[in-house]
N, C-alpha and C positions, 0 to 999 in steps of 0.2 A: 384336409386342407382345402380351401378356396380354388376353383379351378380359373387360372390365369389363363385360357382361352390359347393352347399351344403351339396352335397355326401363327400364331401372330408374332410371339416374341419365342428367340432361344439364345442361350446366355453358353459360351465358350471360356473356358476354361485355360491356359497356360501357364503349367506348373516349370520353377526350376526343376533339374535335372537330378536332385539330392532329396533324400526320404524324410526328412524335413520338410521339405518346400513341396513336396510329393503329395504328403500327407493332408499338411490344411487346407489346399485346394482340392482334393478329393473328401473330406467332410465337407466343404461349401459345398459342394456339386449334392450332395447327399441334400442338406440341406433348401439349395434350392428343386433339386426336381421333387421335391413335398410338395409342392404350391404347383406341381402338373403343366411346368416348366421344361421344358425338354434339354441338356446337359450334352455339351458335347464336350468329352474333356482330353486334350492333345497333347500328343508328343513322340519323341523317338520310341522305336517299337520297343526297345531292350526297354525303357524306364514307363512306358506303358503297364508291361507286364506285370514291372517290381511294384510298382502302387496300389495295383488288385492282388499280386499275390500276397502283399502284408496291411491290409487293411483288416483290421478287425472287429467284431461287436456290431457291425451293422452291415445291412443289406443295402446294393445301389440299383434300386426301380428304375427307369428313365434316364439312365448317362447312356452315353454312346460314348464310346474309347474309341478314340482316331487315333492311331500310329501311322508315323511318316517315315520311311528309311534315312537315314543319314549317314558322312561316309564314314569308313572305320576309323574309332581311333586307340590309341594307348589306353591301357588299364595296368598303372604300375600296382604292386603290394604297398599298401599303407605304410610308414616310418613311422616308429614309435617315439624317434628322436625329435620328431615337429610334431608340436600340435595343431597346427592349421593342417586339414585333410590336401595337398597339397594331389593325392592320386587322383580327386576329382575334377584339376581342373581342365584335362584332354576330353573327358564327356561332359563339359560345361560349353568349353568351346566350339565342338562338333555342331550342338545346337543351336548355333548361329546360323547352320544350314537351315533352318528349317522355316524361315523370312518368305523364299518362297512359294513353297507349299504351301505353309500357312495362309499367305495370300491369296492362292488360287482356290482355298478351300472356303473360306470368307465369304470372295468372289460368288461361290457355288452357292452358299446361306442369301446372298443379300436378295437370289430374288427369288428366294422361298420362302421368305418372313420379311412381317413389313420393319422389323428392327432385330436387331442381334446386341449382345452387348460381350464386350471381350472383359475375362478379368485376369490381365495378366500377373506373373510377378514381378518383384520392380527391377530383377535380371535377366528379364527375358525380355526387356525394355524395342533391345534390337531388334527382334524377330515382330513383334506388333507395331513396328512404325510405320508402314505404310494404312494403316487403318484410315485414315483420314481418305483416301479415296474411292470409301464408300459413306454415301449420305447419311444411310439409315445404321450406322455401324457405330456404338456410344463405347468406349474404353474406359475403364476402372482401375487403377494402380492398385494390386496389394502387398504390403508390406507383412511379411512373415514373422520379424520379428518383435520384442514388446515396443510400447510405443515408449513408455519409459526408455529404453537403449535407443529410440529414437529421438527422444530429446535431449540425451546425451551427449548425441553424436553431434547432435545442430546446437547445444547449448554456450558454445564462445559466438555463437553468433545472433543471440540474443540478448543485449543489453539489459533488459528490463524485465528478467525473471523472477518471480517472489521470491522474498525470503525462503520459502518453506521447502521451495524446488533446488535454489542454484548450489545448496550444502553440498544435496546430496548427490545432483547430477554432475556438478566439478569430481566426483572422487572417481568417476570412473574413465577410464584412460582412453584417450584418441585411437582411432585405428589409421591413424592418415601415418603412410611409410611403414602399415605392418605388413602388408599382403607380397607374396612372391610377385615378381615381373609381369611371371603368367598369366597372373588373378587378377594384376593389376591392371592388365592389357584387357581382359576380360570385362573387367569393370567400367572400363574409361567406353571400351565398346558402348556397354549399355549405356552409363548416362550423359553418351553423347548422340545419342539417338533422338527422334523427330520427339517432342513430346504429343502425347496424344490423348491423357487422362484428362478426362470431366470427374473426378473424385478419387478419392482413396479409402483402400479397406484396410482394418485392421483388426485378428485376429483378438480381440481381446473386449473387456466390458468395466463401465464405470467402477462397479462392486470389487474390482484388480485394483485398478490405478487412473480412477477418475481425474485427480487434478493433472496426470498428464496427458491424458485423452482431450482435456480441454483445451490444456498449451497449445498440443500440435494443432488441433480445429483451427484456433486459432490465427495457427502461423501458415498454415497453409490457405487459410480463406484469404489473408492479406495477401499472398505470392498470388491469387488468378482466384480468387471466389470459389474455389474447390471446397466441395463439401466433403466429408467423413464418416464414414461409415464404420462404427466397431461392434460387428455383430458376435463379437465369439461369448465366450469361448466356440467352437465350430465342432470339437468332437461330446459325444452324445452326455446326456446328464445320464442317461440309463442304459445298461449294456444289453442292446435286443435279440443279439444272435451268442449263445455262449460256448468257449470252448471247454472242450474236455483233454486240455493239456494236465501233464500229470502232478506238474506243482501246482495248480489249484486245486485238486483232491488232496494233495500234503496241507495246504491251507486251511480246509475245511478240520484239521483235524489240530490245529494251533488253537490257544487261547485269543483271545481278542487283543488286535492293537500290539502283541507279542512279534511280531516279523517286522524286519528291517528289508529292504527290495534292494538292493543294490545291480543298476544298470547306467553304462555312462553314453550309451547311444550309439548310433552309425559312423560316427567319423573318428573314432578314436581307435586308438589302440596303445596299449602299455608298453613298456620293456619286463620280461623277466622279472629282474629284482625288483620292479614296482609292482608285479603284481605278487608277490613273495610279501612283500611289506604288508597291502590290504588283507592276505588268506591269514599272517600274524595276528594281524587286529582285531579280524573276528573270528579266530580263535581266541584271543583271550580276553575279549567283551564278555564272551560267555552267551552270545547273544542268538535269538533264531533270525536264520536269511535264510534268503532267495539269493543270488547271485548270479545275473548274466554273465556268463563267458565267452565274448565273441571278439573277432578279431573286425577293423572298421570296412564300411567297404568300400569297394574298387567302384570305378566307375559304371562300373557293367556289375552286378552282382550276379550274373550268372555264369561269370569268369571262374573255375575254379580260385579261391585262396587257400593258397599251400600255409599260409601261416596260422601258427594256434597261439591262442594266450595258455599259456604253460602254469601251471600250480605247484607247489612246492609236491615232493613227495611223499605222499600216506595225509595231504591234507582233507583229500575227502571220506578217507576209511575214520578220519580220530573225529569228524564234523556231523558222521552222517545220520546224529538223532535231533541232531536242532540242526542241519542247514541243508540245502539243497543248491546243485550247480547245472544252470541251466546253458548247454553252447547250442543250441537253436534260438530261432526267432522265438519271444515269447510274448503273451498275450498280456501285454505292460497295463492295460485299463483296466482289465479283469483283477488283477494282481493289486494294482491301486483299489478298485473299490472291493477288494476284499474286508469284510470286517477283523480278519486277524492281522492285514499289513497296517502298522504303526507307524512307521518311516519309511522315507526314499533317500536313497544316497545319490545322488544324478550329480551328468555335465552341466547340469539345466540350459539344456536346450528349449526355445517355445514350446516344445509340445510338450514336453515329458513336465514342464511347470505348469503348463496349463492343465494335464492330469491329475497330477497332483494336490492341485488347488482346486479341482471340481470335485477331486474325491475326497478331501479333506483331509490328506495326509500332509504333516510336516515334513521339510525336505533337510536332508545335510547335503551343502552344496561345493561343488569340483567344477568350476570352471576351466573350461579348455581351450578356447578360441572363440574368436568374431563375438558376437551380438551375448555370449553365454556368462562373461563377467557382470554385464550389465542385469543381465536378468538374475543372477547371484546376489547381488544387492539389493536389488528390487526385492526377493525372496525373503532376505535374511533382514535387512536394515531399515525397510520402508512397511511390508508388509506384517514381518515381526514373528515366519513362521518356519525358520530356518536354520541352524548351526552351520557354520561355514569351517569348512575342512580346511580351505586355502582360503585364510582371511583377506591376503595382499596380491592380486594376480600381478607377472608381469609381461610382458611380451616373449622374454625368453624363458618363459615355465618357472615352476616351482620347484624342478630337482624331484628328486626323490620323497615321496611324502612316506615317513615312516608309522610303521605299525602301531607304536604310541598312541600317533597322533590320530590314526584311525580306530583305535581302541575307544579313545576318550569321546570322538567325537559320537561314535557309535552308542556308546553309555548317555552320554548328557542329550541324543536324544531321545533312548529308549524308554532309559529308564531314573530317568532325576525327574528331580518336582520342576526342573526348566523345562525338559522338555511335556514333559506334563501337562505345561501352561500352552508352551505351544502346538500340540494336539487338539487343546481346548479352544484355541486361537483359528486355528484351519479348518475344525470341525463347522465352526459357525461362518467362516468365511466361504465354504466349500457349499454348506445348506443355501446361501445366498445366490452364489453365482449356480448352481443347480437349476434356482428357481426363477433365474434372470435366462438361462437357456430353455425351457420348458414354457417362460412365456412368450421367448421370442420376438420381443416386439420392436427389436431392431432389427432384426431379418424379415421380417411383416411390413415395414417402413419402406426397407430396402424393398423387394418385388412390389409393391403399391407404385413406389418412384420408377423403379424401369418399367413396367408394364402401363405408366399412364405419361411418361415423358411429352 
């Protein structure tokens, strides 16, 4: 990479508090310290930790992790009865302490580099308001999730949408009056804080969902000339550091496109009988998995959780020549660019869609809250590589999803000529955005623009 002259410019980093929002901003940092960039990347020491200890498939040259103390708070056990992670928002809130610190640490950058550039998230809005009083100090909003769920969410407030957008963008449901109190207070925190972005990033590239990458440009150059940056996807086209976890040596010994990956993320968690229903279905798909079993996490994940996601009895003894149950952290990009995973069953969370979609697997989708319906659409309805589990989301869940209906969905996309189509569909979309990350030339754009501001 081009050496951008180190002394000069260093770009800081503030992730939310949640392995989602954890995670794209620790590939950006990846990312930029290539171009010899120097990364400083902050936050509470507990969520410091979790971000290095579950990264995976790639090495971080050049970051510096700043962890700041904050003071203690709650870590309840996740409820399977809400799907909004509801345990995270005591370690959402605490990080409001961290304004400032952050501040003083800024302070300590502005007069060791003739520019700094903060790229926060767009919840962590409070803790980077004071930026404005340093001169040399340029702030970045980034938006975590799609931008599609982003034109969603703004789309009653654009009259003059094409045709081709406002179909699809009306179907997906408001989140105004869904969040607890807590969250809600949370939220009104951050965007009622000082504004302080000169642009916005977002995880994501034309070859996804260009016409809405243009919308929002768009609509935010008209709100203050704000320009946009969608440099992702942000995690790697190629896996450089690789694990020797034991389901990808069960992998290597599957047929091709034969494995179904089923994983629903960090913030969830089942009841019992819903997870009795899923181990029915793929028992009798007939079908080979991978299966994460993991309960969601607390806000501190190095809380103990006393809680397990529980399996019916004797289901792993009657499964164990086609499936495997994995209750660790597992190495989900490896697993996706496996040549024998065929399908993904996910919350479709941004990341685990944007894996999916670089590795060129078709998803079957389970939305569970915030930003994950919208990207379930986007997945299934826009994109066209997707069987949708829970076709109709609603705020108050879908009940019980029964083994049927995990049967069927599991079949039509393993092994029908539908899913078939769409394999053939993600493989070519996945070869594209591959080749849209590998040339980079929106991330090349973006250091060119800070480094010569």
């Amino acid at each position: 990479m081009e050496n951008h002259n180190s002394s000069q410019v260093t770009v800081v980093m503030v992730p939310l508090a949640a392995q989602g929002h954890l995670n794209q901003l620790l590939h950006l940092s990846r990312l930029v310290a290539a171009y010899n960039i120097p990364v400083h990347y902050v936050g509470a020491t507990t969520h410091i930790r979790q971000a290095r200890l579950r990264l995976h498939g790639c090495d971080l040259p050049n970051i510096h992790f700043i962890e700041f103390p904050i003071p203690p708070f709650t870590t309840p056990p996740p409820d399977h009865s809400l799907k909004f992670p509801t345990q995270l928002v005591p370690a959402l809130t605490a990080t409001t302490h961290l304004r400032r610190p952050f501040h003083a640490f800024v302070g300590g950058l502005s007069t060791a580099f003739r520019r700094i550039i903060v790229i926060y998230d767009a919840l962590m809005s409070y803790v980077v308001q004071d930026m404005a009083s340093f001169p040399n100090v340029h702030c970045y909003l980034f938006r975590s999730f799609s931008c599609f769920c982003t034109c969603a969410w703004e789309a009653q407030k654009w009259p003059d949408l094409p045709p081709a957008a406002s179909g699809i963008l009306n179907q997906i449901p408001s989140v105004k009056g869904y969040y607890s109190k807590e969250f809600q207070d949370f939220l009104d925190l951050q965007f009622g804080a000082n504004k302080v972005s000169c642009g916005e990033i977002i995880n994501s590239c034309s070859e996804i969902e260009g016409l809405y990458l243009d919308l929002w440009a768009q609509g935010i150059y008209k709100k203050g000339g704000l320009t946009l940056w969608a440099m992702g996807p942000f995690n790697p086209a190629k896996i450089s550091r690789k694990s020797d976890h034991e389901c990808l040596k069960w992998l290597n010994k599957q047929p091709q496109n034969s494995v179904i990956f089923i994983s629903f993320g960090t913030t969830t968690t089942f009841s019992e009988e819903q997870m009795g229903e899923i181990a029915a279905g793929l028992e009798r798909s007939k079908q080979r998995f991978i299966w994460v079993v993991r309960g969601a996490d607390r806000g501190d994940i190095f809380t103990r959780n006393s809680q397990q996601q529980l399996l019916p009895e004797g289901f792993e003894e009657r499964v164990k020549k086609r499936g495997i149950v994995v209750r660790e952290w597992a190495p989900q990009m490896e697993i996706l660019g496996h040549p024998s995973t065929g399908g993904f069953m996910s919350h479709c969370g941004w990341n685990s869609c944007l894996e999916s979609i670089t590795s060129g697997v078709p998803m079957a989708t389970w939305p569970m809250h915030s930003d994950q319906p919208a990207n379930a659409v986007l997945v299934a309805r826009v994109i066209g590589i997707g069987v949708e589990v829970v076709e109709t989301w609603t705020r108050q869940g879908t009940g019980v999803v029964e083994g049927g209906r995990v049967e069927e969905v599991v079949k039509r996309l393993m092994v029908s000529t539908e899913g078939e189509g769409m394999r053939k569909r993600a493989a070519e979309l996945g070869a594209r955005v591959r080749n849209s990350i590998l040339q980079s030339r929106q991330i090349q754009a973006f250091i060119a623009h800070i480094t010569n501001i």
